[in-house]
C-alpha positions in Angstrom: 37.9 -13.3 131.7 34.1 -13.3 132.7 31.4 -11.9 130.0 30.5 -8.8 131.3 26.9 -10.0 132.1 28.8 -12.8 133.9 29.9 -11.5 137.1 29.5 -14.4 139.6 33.1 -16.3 140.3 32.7 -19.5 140.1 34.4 -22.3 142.0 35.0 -20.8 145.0 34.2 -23.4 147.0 37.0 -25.7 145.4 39.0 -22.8 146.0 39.0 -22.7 149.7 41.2 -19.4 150.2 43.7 -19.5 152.8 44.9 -15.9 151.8 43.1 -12.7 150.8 44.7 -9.2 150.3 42.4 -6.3 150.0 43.6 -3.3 148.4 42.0 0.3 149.6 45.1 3.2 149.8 43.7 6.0 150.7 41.8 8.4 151.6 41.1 7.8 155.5 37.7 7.9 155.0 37.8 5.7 152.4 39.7 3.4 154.1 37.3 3.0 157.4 34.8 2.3 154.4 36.2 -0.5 153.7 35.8 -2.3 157.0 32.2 -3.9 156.5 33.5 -5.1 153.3 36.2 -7.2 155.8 33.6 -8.1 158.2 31.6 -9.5 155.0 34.5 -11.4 154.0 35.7 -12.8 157.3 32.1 -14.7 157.9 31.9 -15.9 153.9 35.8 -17.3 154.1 36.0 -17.9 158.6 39.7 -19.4 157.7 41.0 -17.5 155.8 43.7 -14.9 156.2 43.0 -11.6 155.3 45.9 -8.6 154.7 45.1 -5.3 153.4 47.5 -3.3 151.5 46.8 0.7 152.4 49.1 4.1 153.0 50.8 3.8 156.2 49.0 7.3 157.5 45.6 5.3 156.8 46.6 2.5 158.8 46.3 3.2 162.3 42.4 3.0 161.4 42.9 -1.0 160.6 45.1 -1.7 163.7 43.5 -4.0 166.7 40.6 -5.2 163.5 39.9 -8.9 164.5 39.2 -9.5 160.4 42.7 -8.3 159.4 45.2 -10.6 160.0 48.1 -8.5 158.5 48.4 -4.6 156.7 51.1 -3.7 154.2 51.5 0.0 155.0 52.8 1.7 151.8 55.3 4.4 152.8 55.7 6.8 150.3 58.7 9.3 149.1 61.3 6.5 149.4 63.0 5.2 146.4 61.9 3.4 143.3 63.8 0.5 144.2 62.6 0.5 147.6 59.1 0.7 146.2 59.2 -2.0 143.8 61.0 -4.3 146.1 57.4 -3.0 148.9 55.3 -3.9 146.1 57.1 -7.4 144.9 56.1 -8.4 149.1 52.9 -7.0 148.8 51.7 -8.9 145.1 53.6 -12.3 146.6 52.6 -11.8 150.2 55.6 -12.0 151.3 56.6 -15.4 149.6 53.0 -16.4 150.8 51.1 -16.8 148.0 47.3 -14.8 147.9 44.2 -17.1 146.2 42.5 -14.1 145.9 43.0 -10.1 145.7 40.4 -7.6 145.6 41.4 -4.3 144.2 38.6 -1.5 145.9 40.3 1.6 144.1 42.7 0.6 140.8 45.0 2.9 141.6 48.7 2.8 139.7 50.5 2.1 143.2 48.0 -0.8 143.7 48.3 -2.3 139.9 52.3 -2.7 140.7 51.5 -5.0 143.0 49.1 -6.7 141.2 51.7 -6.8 138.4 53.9 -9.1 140.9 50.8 -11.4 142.0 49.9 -14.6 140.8 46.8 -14.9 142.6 44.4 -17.1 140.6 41.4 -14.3 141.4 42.4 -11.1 140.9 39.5 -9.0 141.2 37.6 -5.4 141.1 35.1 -3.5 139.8 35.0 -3.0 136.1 37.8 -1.4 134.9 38.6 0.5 132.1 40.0 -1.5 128.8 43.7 -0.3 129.9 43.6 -2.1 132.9 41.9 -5.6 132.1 45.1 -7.2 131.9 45.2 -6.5 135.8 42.5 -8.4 136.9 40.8 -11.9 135.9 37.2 -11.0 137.1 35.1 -8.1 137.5 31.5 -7.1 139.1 29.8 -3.8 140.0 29.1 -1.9 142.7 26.1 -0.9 144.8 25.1 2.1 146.3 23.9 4.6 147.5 26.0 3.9 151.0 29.7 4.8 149.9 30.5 1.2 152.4 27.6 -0.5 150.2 29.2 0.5 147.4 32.1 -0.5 148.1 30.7 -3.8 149.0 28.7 -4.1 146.4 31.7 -6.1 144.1 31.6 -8.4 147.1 28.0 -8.8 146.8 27.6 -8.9 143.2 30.9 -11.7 142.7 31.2 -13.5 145.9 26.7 -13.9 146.3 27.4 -11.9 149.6 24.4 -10.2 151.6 24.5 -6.6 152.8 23.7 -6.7 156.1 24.0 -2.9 157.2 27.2 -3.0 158.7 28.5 -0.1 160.0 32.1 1.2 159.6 34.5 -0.1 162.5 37.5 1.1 164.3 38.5 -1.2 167.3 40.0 1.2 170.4 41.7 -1.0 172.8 41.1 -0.4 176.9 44.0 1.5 177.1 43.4 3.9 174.4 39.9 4.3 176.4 41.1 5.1 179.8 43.5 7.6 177.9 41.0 9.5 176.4 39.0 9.6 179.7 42.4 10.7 181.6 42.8 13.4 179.1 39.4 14.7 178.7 39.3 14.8 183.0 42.8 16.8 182.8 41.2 19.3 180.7 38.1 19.7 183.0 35.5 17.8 181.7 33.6 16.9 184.9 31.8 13.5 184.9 28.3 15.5 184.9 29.0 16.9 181.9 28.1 16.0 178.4 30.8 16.0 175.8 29.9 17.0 172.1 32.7 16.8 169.5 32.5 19.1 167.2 34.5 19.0 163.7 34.4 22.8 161.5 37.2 22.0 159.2 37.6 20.4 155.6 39.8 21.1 152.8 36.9 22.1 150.6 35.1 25.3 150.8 32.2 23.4 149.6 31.9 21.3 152.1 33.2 23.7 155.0 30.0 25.3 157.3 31.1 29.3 158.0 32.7 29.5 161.3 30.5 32.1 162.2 27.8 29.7 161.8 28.8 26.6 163.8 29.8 29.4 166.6 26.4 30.7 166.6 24.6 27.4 166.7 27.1 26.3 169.5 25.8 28.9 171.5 22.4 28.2 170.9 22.6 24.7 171.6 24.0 25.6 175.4 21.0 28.2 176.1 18.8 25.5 175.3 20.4 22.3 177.1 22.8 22.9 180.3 25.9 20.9 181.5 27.2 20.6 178.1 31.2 20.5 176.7 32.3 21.0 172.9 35.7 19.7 172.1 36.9 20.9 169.0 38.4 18.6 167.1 41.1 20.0 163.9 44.1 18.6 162.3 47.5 20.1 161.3 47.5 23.7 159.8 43.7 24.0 160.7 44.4 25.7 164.6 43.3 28.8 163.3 39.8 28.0 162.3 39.3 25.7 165.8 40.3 28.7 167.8 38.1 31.4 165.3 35.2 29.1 166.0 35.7 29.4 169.3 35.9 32.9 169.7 32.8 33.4 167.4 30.6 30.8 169.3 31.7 33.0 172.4 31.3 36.7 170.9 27.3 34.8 170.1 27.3 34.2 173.8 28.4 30.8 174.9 30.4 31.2 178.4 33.6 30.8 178.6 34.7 27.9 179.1 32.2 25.2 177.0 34.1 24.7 174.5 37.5 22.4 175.4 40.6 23.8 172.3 43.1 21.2 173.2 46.8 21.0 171.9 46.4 19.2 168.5 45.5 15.5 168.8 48.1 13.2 168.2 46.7 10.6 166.2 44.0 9.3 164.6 43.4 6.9 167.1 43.0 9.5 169.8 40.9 11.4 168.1 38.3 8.5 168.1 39.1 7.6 171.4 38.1 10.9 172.6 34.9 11.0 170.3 33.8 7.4 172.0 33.9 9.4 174.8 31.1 12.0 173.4 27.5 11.8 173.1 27.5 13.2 169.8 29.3 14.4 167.0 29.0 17.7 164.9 30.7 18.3 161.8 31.1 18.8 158.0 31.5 16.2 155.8 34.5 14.8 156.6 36.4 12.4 158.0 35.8 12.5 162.0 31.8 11.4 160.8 32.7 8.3 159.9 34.9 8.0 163.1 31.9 9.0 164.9 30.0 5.8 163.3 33.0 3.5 163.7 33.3 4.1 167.6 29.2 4.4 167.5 29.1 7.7 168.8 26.2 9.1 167.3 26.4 12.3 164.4 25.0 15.2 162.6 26.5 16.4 159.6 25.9 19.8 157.5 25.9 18.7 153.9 27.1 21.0 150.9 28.1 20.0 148.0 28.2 15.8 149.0 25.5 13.7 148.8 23.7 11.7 151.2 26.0 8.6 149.9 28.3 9.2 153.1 25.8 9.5 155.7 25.4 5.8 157.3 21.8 4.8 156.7 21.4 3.4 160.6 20.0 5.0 163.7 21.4 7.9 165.5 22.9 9.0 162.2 21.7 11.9 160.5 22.8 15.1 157.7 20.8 18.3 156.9 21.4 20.0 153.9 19.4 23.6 152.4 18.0 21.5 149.7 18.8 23.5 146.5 18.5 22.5 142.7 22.1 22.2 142.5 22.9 19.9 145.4 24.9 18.0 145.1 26.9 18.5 143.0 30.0 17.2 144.7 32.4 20.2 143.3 35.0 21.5 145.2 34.6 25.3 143.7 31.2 27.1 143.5 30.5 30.2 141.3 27.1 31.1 143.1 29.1 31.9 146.2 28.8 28.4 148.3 24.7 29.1 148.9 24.3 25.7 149.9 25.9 26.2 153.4 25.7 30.0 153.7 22.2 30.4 153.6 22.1 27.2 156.1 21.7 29.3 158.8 22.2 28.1 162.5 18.4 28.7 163.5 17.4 25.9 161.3 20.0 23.6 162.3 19.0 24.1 165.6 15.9 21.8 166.1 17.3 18.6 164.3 20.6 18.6 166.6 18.3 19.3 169.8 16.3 16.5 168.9 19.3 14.2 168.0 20.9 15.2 171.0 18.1 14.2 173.4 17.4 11.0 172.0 21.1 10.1 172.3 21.0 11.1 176.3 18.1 9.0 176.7 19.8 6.4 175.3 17.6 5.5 172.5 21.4 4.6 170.6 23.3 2.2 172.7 26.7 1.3 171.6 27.3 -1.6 169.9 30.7 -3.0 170.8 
């Protein structure tokens, strides 16, 4: 094992990989975080083979990637013996052996298959004493981007550069033409400009009121005509889309702006239909980093997460009140979630005007 000053691997250019598995389970987010660290890998190791191992509901963000050449989707609830025989393929690549795996997230699911693998580089970022046995080499990460972090074992191991790569998800033609097809059948007319908008998460923390975005909504069509909001939610969070809604409307948007489709299939429609927007507005979560991966511009209302998720390229941007405590990355607050409360709409206002114009006059093209 390496000194822990030591974190360069050495040799790898005797070791030619032919066979890389990246490890990165969950959360989705997480997982479209992990993409530059892919890209980074496919120009260091061109010929190389590279399978990630991931939950099979974070998957459909990896499908169509040109770096990946295969993902083990881990489907959980089944048997034991079905998932030790899943994480036997998965450590042994199926009967392919890996050179090199690279564990983004130690988590126990991820150390069983580790436990099966006899790759001669087994490697993460430093882990605690109980799980050295896991792993041959270690380095540390870099930050603040959570995708530079992530990165940063890469950078720190392998001698890779961090070249500001942006999250990726690749939509194929027909999964564009969809999205067009569906947004047309729900009246958005071509003269229209679509703006996603996002008011759900989990966490109270991180969750802008409802009467909030539905006030700013309103605001943002007195000041800028022709515009569409599609609301974008997930299961069990209907509710909220269609309070939004009704809030933005009671503050005096017309009718009719704001598009409250029947629950988006998948993932991958989702970001097809945000590819299709000018910009997205939401809370910390998730459909932001779609937003970056299909390079749809994005604001973001920040409470208790840092800047960390907010991709440090153009066209990108958060807003956040600024208090002593933030952030503070809870997911409960006893000083009754001041942070986005007393974020009122009005101030908001300017910095998505001024995001919004710039992205119509196309001072953001998309990078395919």
């Amino acid at each position: 094992m390496p000194r822990p000053q030591d974190f360069r691997i050495n040799g790898l250019d005797e070791l030619q990989p032919r066979r890389i598995l990246c490890c990165q389970l969950r959360q989705i987010g997480d997982v479209l975080m992990l993409t530059p660290s892919l890209e980074m890998l496919r120009k260091r190791f061109p010929d190389a083979e590279i399978d990630v191992y991931t939950e099979q509901k974070c998957a459909p963000v990896l499908e169509n990637n040109p770096d990946i050449h295969h993902i083990w989707a881990l489907e959980r609830g089944k048997s034991l013996l079905h998932d030790l025989r899943f994480y036997h393929q998965v450590g042994t690549g199926g009967g392919k052996r890996y050179d090199i795996v690279i564990d983004f997230q130690q988590l126990p699911r991820i150390r069983w298959a580790l436990a099966f693998s006899d790759a001669r580089v087994r490697f993460s970022y430093p882990p605690p004493w109980y799980n050295r046995p896991f792993y041959t080499h270690w380095a540390p990460v870099s930050g603040p981007y959570a995708a530079k972090s992530k990165a940063g074992i890469l950078m720190n191991g392998f001698g890779m550069q961090w070249e500001n790569l942006r999250p990726r998800l690749y939509l194929t033609a027909a999964e564009h033409e969809a999205a067009r097809a569906e947004l047309a059948a729900w009246g958005l007319k071509p003269s229209e400009t679509l703006i996603t908008v996002d008011p759900s998460h989990r966490r109270i923390t991180r969750r802008w009121p409802a009467g909030h975005y539905g006030r700013l909504l309103a605001l943002i069509a007195a000041q800028r005509a022709n515009l569409r909001f599609l609301m974008l939610f997930g299961p069990g969070e209907e509710d909220l889309a269609a309070e939004t809604r009704a809030l933005a409307e009671a503050a005096g948007l017309p009718k009719g702006c704001i598009i409250l489709p029947p629950r988006l299939t998948s993932l991958r429609e989702m970001a097809a239909m945000q590819a299709e927007a000018t910009l997205h507005l939401g809370n910390c979560s998730s459909p932001r980093h779609f937003a970056v991966a299909v390079g749809t511009p994005s604001f973001t209302v920040r409470g208790s997460t840092s800047t960390a998720w907010t991709y440090p390229g153009p066209g990108h941007e958060d807003m956040a009140l600024g208090l002593p405590c933030q952030p503070c990355s809870e997911n409960t607050c006893s000083l009754g979630i001041k942070c986005l409360h007393d974020l009122l709409p009005e101030a908001v206002l300017p910095r998505v005007l001024n995001l919004l114009d710039r992205a119509l006059a196309g001072e953001f093209p998309r990078q395919e």
